[in-house]
PDB file of N, CA, C and O in Angstrom, chain B, residues numbered from 101:
ATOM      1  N   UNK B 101      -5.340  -2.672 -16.863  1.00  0.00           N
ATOM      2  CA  UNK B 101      -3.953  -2.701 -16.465  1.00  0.00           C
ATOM      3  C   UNK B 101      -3.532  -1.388 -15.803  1.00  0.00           C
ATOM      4  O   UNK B 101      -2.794  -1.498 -14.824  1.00  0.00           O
ATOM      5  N   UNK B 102      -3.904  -0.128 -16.205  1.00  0.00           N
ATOM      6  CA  UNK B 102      -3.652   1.020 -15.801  1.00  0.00           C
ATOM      7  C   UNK B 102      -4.243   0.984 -13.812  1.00  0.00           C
ATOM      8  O   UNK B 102      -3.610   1.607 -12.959  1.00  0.00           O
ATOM      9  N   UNK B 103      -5.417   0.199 -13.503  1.00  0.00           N
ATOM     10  CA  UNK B 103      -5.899   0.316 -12.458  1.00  0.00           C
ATOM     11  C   UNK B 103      -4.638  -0.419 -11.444  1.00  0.00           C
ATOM     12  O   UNK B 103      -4.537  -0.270 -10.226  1.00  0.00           O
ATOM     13  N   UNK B 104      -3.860  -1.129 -12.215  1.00  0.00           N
ATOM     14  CA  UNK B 104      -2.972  -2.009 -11.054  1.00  0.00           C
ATOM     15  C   UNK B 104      -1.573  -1.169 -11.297  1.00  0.00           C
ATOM     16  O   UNK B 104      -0.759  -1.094 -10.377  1.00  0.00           O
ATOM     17  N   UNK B 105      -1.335  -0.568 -12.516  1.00  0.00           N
ATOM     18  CA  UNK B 105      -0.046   0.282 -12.352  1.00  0.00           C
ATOM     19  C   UNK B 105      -0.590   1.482 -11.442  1.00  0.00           C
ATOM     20  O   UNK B 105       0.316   1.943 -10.747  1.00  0.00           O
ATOM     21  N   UNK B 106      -1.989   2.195 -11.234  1.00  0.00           N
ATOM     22  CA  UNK B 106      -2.074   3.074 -10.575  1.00  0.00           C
ATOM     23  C   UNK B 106      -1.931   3.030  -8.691  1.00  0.00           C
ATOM     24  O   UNK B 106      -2.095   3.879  -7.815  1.00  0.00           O
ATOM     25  N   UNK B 107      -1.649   1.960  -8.694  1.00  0.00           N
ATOM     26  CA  UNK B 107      -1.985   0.847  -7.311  1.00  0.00           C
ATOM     27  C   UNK B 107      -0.226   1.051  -6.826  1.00  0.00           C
ATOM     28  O   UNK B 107       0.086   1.230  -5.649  1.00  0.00           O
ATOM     29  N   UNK B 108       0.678   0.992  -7.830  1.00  0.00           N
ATOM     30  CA  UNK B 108       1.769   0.298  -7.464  1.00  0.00           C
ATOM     31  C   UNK B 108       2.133  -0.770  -6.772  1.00  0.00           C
ATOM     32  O   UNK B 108       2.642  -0.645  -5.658  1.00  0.00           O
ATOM     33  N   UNK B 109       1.887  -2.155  -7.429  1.00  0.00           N
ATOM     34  CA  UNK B 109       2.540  -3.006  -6.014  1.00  0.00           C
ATOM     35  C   UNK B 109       3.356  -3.221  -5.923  1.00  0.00           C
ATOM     36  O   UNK B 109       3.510  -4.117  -5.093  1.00  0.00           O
ATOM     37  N   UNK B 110       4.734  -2.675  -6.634  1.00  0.00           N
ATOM     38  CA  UNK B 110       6.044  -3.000  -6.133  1.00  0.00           C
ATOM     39  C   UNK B 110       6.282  -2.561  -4.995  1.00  0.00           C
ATOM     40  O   UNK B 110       6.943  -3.199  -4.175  1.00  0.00           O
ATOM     41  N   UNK B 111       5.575  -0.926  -4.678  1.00  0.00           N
ATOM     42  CA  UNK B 111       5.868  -0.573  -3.804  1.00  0.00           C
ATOM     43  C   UNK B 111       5.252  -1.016  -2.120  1.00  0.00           C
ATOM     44  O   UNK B 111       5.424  -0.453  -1.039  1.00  0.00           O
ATOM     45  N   UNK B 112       4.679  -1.953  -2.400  1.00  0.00           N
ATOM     46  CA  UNK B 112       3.566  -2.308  -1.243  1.00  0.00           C
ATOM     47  C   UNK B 112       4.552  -3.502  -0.715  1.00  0.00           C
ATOM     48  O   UNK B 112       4.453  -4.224   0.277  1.00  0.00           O
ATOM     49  N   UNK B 113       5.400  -3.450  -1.600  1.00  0.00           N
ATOM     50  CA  UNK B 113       6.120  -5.017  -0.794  1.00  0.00           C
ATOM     51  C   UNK B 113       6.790  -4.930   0.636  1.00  0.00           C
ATOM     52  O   UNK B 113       6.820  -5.878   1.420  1.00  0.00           O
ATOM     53  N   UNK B 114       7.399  -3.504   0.913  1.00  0.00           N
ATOM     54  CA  UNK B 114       7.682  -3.251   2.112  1.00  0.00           C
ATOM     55  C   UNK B 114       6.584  -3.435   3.216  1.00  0.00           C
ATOM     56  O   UNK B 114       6.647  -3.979   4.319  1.00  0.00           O
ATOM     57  N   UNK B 115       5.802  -2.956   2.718  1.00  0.00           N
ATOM     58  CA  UNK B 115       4.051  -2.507   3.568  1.00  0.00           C
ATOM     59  C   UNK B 115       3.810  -3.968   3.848  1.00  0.00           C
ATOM     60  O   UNK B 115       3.658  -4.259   5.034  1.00  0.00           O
ATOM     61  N   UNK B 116       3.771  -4.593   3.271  1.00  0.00           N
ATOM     62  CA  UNK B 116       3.606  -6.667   3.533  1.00  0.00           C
ATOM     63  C   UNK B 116       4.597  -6.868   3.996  1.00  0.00           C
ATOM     64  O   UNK B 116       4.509  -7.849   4.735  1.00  0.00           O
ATOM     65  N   UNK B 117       5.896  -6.316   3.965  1.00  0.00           N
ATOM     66  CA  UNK B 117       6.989  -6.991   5.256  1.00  0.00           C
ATOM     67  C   UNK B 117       6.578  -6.878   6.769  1.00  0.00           C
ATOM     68  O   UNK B 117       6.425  -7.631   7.731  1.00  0.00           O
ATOM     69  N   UNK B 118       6.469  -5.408   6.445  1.00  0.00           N
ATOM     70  CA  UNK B 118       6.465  -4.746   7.979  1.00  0.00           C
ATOM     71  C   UNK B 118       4.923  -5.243   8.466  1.00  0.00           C
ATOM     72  O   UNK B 118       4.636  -4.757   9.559  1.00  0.00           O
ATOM     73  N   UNK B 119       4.055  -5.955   7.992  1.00  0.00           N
ATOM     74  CA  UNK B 119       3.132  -6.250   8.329  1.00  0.00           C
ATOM     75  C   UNK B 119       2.854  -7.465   9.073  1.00  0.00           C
ATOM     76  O   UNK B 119       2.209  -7.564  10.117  1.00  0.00           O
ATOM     77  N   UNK B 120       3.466  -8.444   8.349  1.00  0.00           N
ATOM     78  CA  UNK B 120       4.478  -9.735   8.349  1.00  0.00           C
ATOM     79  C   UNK B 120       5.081  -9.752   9.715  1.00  0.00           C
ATOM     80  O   UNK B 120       4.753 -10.416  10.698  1.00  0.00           O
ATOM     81  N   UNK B 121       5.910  -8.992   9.578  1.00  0.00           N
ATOM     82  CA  UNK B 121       6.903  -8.911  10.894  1.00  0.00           C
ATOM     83  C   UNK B 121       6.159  -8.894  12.088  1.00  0.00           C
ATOM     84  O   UNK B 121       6.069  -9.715  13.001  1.00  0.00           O
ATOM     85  N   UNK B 122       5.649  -7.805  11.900  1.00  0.00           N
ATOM     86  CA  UNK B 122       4.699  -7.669  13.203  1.00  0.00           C
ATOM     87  C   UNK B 122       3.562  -8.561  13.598  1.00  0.00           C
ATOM     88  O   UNK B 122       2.932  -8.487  14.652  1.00  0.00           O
ATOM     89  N   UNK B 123       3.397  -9.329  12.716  1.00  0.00           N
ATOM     90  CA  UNK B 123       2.274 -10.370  13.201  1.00  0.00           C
ATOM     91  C   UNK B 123       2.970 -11.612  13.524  1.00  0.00           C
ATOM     92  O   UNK B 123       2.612 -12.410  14.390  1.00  0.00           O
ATOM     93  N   UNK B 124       4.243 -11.746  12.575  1.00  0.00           N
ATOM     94  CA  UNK B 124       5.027 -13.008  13.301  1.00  0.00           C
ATOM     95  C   UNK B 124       5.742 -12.207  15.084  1.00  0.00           C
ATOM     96  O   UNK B 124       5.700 -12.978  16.043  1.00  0.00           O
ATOM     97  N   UNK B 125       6.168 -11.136  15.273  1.00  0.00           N
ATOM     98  CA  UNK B 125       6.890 -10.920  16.661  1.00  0.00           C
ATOM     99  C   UNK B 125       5.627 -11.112  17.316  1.00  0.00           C
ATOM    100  O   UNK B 125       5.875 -11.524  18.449  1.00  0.00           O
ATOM    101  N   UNK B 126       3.756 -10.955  17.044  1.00  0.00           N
ATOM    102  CA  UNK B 126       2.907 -10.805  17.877  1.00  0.00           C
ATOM    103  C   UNK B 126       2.350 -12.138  17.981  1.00  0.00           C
ATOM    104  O   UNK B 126       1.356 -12.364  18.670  1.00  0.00           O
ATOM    105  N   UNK B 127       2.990 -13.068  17.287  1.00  0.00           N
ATOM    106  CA  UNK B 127       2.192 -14.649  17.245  1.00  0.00           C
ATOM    107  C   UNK B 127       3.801 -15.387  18.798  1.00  0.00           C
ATOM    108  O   UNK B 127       3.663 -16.101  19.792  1.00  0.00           O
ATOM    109  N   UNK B 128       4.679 -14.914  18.373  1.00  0.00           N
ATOM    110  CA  UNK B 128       6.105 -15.439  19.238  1.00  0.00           C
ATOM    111  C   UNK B 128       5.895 -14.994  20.677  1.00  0.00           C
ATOM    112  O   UNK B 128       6.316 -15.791  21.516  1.00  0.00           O
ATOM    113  N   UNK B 129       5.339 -13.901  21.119  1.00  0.00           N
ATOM    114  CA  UNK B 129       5.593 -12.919  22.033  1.00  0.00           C
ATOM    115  C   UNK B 129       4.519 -13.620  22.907  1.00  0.00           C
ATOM    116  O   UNK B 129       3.421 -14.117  22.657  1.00  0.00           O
ATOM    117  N   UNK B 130       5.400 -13.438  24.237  1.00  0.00           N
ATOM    118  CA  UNK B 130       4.498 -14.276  25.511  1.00  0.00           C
ATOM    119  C   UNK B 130       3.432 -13.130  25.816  1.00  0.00           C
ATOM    120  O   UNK B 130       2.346 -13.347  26.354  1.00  0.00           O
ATOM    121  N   UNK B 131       3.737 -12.297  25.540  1.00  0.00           N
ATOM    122  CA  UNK B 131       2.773 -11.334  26.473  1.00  0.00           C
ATOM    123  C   UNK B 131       1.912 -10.295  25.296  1.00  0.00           C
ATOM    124  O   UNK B 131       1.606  -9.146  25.615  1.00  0.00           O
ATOM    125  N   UNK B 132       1.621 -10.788  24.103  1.00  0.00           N
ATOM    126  CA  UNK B 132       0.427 -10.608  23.053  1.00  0.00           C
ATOM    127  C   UNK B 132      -0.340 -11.253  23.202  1.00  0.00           C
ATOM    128  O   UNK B 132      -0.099 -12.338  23.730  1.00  0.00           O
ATOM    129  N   UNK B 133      -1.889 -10.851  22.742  1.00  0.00           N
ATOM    130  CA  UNK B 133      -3.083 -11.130  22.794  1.00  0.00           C
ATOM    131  C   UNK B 133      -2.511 -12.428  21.571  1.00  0.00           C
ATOM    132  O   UNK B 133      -1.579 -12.604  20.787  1.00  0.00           O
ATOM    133  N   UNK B 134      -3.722 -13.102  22.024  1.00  0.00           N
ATOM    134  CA  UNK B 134      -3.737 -14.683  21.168  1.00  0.00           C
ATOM    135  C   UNK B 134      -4.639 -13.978  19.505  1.00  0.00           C
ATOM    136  O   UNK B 134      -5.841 -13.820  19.290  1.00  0.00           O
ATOM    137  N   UNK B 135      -3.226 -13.656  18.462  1.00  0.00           N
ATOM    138  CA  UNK B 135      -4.120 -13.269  17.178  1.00  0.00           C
ATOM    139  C   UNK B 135      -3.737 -14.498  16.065  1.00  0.00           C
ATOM    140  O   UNK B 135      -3.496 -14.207  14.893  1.00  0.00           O
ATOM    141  N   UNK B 136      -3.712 -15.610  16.452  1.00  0.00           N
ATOM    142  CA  UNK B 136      -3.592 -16.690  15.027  1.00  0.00           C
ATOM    143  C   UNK B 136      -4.297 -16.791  14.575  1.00  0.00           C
ATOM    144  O   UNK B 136      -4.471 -17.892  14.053  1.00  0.00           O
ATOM    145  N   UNK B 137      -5.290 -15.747  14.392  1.00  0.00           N
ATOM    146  CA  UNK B 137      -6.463 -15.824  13.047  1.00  0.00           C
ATOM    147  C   UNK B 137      -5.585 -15.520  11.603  1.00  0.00           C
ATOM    148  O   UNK B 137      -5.116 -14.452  11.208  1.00  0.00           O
ATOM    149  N   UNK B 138      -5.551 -16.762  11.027  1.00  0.00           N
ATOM    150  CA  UNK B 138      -4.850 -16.187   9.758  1.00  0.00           C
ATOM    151  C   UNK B 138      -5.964 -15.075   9.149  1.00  0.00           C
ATOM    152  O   UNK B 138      -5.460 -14.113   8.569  1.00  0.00           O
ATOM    153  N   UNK B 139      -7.051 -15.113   9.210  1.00  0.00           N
ATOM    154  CA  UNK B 139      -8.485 -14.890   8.391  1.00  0.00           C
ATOM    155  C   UNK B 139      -8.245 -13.403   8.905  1.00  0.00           C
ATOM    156  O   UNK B 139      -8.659 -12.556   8.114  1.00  0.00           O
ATOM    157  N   UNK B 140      -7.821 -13.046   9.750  1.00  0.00           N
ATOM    158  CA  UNK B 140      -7.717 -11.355  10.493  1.00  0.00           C
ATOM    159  C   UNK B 140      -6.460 -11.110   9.930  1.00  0.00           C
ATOM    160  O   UNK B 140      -6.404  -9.885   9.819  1.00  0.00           O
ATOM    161  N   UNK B 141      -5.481 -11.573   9.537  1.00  0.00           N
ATOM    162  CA  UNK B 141      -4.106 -11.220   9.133  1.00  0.00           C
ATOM    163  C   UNK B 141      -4.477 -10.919   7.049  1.00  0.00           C
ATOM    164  O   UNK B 141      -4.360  -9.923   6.335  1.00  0.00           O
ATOM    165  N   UNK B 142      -4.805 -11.962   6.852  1.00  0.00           N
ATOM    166  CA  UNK B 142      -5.354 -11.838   5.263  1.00  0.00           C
ATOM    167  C   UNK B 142      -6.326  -9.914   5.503  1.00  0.00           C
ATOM    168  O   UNK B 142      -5.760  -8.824   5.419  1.00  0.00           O
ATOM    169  N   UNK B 143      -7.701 -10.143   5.766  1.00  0.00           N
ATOM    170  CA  UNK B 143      -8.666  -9.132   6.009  1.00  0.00           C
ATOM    171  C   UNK B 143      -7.663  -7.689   6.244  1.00  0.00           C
ATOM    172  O   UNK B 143      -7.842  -6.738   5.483  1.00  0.00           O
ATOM    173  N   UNK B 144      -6.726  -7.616   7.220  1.00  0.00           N
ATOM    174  CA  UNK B 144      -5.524  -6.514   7.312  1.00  0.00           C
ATOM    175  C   UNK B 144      -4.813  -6.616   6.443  1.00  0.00           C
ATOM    176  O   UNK B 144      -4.991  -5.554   5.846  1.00  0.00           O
ATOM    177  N   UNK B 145      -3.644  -7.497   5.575  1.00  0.00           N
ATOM    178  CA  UNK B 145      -3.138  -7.120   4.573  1.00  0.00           C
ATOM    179  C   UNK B 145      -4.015  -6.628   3.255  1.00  0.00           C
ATOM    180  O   UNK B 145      -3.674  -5.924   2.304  1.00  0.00           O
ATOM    181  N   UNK B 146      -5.330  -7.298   3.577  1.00  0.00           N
ATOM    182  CA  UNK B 146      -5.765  -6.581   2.325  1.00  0.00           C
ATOM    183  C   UNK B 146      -6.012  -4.785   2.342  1.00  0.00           C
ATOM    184  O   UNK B 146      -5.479  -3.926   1.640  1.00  0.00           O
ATOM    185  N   UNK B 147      -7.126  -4.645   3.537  1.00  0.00           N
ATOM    186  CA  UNK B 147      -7.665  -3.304   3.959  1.00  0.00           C
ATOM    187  C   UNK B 147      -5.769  -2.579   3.948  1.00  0.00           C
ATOM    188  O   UNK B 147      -5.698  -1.395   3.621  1.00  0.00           O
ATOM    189  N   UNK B 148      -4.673  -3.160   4.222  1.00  0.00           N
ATOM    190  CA  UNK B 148      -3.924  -1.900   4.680  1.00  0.00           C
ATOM    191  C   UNK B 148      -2.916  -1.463   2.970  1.00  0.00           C
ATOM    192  O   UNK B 148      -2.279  -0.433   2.749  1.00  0.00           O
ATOM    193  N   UNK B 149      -3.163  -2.955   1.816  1.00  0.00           N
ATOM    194  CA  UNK B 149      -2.648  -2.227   0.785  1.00  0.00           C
ATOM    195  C   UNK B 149      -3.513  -1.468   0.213  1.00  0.00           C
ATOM    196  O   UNK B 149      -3.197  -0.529  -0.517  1.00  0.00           O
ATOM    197  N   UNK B 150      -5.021  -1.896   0.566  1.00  0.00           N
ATOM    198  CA  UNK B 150      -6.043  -0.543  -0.426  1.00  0.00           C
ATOM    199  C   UNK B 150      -5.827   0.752   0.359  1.00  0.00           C
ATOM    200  O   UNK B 150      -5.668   1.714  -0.393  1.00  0.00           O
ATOM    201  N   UNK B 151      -5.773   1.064   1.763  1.00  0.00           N
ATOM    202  CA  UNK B 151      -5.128   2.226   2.191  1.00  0.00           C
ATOM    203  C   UNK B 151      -4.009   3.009   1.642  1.00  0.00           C
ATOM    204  O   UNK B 151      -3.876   4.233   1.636  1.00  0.00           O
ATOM    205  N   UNK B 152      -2.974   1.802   1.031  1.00  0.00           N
ATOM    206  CA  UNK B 152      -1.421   2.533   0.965  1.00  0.00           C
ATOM    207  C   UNK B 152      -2.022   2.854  -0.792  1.00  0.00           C
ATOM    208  O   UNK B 152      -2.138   4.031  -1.135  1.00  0.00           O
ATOM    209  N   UNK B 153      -2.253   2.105  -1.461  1.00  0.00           N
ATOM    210  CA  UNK B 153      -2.886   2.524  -2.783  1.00  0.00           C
ATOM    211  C   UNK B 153      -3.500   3.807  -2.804  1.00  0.00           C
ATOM    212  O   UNK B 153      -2.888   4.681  -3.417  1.00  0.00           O
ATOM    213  N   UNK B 154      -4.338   4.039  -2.387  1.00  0.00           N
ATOM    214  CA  UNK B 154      -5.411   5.280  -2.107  1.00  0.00           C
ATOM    215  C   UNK B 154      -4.071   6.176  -2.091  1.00  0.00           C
ATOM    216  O   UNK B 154      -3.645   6.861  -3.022  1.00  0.00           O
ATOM    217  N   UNK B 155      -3.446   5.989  -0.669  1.00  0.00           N
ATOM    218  CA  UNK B 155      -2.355   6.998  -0.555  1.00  0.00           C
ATOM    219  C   UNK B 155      -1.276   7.434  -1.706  1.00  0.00           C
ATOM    220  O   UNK B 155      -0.753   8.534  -1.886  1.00  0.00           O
ATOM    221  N   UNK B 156      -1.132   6.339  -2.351  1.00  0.00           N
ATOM    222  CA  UNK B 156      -0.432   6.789  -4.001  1.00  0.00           C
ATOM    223  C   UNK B 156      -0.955   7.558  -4.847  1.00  0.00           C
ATOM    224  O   UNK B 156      -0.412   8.465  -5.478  1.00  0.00           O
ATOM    225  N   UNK B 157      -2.065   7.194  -4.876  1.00  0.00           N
ATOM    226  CA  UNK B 157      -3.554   7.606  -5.815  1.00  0.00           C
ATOM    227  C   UNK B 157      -3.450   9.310  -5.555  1.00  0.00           C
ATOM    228  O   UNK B 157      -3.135  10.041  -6.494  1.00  0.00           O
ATOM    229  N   UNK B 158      -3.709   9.795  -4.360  1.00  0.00           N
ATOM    230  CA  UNK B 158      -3.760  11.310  -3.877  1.00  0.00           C
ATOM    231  C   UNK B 158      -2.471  11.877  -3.876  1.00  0.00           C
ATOM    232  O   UNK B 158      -2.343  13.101  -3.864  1.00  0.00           O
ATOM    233  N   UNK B 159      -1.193  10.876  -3.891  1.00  0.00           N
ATOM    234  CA  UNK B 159      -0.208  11.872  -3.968  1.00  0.00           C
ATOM    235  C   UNK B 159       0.002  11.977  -5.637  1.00  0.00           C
ATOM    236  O   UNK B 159       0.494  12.945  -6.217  1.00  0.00           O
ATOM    237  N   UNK B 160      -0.400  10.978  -6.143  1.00  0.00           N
ATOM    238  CA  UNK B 160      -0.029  11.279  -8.062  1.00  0.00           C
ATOM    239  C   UNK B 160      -1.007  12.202  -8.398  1.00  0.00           C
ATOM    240  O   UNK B 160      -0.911  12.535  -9.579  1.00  0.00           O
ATOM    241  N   UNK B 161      -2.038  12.813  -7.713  1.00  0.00           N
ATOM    242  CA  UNK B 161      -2.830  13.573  -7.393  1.00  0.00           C
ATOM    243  C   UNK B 161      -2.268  15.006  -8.014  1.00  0.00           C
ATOM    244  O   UNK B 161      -2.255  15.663  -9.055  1.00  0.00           O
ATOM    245  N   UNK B 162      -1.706  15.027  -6.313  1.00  0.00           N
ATOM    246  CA  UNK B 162      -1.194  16.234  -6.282  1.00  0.00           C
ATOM    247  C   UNK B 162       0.100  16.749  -6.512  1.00  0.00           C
ATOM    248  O   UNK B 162       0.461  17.835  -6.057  1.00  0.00           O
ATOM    249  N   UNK B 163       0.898  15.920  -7.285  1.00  0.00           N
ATOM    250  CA  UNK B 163       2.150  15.946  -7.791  1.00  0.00           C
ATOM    251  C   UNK B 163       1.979  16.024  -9.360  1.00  0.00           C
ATOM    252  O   UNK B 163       2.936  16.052 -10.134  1.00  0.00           O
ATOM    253  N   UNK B 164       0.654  16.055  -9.741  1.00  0.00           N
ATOM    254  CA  UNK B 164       0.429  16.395 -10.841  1.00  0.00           C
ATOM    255  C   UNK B 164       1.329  17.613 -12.099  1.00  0.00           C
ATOM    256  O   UNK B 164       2.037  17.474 -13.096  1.00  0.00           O
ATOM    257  N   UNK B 165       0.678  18.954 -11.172  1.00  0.00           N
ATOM    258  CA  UNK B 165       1.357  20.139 -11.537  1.00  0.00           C
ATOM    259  C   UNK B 165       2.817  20.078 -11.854  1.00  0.00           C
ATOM    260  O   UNK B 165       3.270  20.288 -12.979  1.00  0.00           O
ATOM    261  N   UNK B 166       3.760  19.681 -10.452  1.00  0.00           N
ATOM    262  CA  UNK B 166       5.251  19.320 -10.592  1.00  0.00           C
ATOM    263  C   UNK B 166       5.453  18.411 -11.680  1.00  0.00           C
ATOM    264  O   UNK B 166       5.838  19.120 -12.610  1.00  0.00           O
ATOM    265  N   UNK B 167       5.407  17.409 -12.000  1.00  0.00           N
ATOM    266  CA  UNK B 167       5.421  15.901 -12.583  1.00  0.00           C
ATOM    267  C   UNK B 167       4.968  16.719 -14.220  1.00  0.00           C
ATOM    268  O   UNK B 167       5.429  16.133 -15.199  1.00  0.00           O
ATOM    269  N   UNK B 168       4.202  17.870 -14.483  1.00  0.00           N
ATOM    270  CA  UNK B 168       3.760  18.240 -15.980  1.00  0.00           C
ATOM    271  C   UNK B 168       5.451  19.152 -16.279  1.00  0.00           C
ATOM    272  O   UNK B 168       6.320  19.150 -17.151  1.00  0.00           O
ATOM    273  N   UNK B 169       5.244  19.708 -15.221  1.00  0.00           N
ATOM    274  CA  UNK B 169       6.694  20.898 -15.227  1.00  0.00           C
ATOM    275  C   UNK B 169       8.266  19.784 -15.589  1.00  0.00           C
ATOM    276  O   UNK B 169       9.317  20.024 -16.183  1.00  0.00           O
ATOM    277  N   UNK B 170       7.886  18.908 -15.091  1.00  0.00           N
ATOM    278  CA  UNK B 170       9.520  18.683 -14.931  1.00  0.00           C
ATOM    279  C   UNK B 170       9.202  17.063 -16.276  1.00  0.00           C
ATOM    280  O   UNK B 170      10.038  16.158 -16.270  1.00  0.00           O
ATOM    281  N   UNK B 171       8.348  17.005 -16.954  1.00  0.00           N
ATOM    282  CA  UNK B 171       7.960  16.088 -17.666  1.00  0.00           C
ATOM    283  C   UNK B 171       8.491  14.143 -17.385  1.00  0.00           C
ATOM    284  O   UNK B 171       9.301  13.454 -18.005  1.00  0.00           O
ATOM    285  N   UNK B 172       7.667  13.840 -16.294  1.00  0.00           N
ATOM    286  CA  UNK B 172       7.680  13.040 -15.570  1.00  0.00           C
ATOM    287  C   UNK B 172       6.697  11.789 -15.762  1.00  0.00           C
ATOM    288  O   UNK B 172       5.543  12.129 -16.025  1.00  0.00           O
ATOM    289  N   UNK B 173       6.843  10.908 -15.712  1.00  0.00           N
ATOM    290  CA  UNK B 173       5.592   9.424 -15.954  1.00  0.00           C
ATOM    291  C   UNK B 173       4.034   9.726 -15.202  1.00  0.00           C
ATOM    292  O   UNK B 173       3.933   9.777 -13.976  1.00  0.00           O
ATOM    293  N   UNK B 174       3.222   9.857 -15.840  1.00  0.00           N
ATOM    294  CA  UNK B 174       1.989  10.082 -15.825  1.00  0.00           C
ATOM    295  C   UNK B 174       0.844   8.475 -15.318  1.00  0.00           C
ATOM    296  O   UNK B 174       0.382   7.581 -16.027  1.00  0.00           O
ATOM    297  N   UNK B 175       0.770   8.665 -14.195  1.00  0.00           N
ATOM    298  CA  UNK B 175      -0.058   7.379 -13.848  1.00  0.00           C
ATOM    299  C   UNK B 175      -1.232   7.619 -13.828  1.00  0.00           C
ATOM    300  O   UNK B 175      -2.099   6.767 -14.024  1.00  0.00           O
ATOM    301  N   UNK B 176      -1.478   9.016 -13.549  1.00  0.00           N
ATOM    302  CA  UNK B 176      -3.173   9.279 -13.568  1.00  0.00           C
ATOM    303  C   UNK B 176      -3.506  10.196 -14.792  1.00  0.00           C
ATOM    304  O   UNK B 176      -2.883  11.235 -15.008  1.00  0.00           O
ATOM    305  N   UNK B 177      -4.273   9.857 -15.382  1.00  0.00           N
ATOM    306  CA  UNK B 177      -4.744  10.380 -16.678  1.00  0.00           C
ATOM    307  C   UNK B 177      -4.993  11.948 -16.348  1.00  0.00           C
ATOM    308  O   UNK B 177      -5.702  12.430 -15.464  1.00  0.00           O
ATOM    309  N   UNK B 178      -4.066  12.706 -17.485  1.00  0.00           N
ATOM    310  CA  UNK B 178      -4.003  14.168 -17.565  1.00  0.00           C
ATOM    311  C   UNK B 178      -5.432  15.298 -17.721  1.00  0.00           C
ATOM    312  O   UNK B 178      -6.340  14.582 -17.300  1.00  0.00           O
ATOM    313  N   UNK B 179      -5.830  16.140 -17.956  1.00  0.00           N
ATOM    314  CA  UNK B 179      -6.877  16.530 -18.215  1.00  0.00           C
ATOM    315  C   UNK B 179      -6.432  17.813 -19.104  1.00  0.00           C
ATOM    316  O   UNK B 179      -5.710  18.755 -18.778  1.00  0.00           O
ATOM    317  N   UNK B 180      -7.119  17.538 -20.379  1.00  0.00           N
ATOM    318  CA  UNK B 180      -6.880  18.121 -21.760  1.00  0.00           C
ATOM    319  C   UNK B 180      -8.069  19.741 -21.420  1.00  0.00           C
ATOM    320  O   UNK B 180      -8.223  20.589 -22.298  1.00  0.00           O
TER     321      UNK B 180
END
């Protein structure tokens, strides 16, 4: 459970809008390349929430130090 709170997906829900969006304005749009591969749209939402994850991952990282100081929710396990 800790591996999917370390993930955050509440926060990824924007990241699947704006992803969304842009593949529905690029499926509408006369003058986009032909991408109705759902199978390429799945393959990108996946690869771009393990990107934005990662990116959580390194900032709980390095917000470590701050986050001990100001006694803050701990997503990545402390080191004793």
């Amino acid at each position: 459970m800790d591996d999917v709170a370390v993930l955050r997906p509440i926060r990824l829900f924007p990241v699947w809008t704006l992803l969304l969006l842009g593949y529905h304005h690029g499926r509408i749009s006369p003058a986009a390349p032909e991408i109705h591969q759902p199978l390429q749209l799945w393959g990108t939402l996946c690869l771009y929430s393990l990107l934005m994850g990662a990116v959580y991952i390194v900032n709980q990282i390095a917000d470590r130090e701050t986050d001990a100081h100001n006694d803050k929710l701990y997503l990545v396990a402390l080191e004793k």
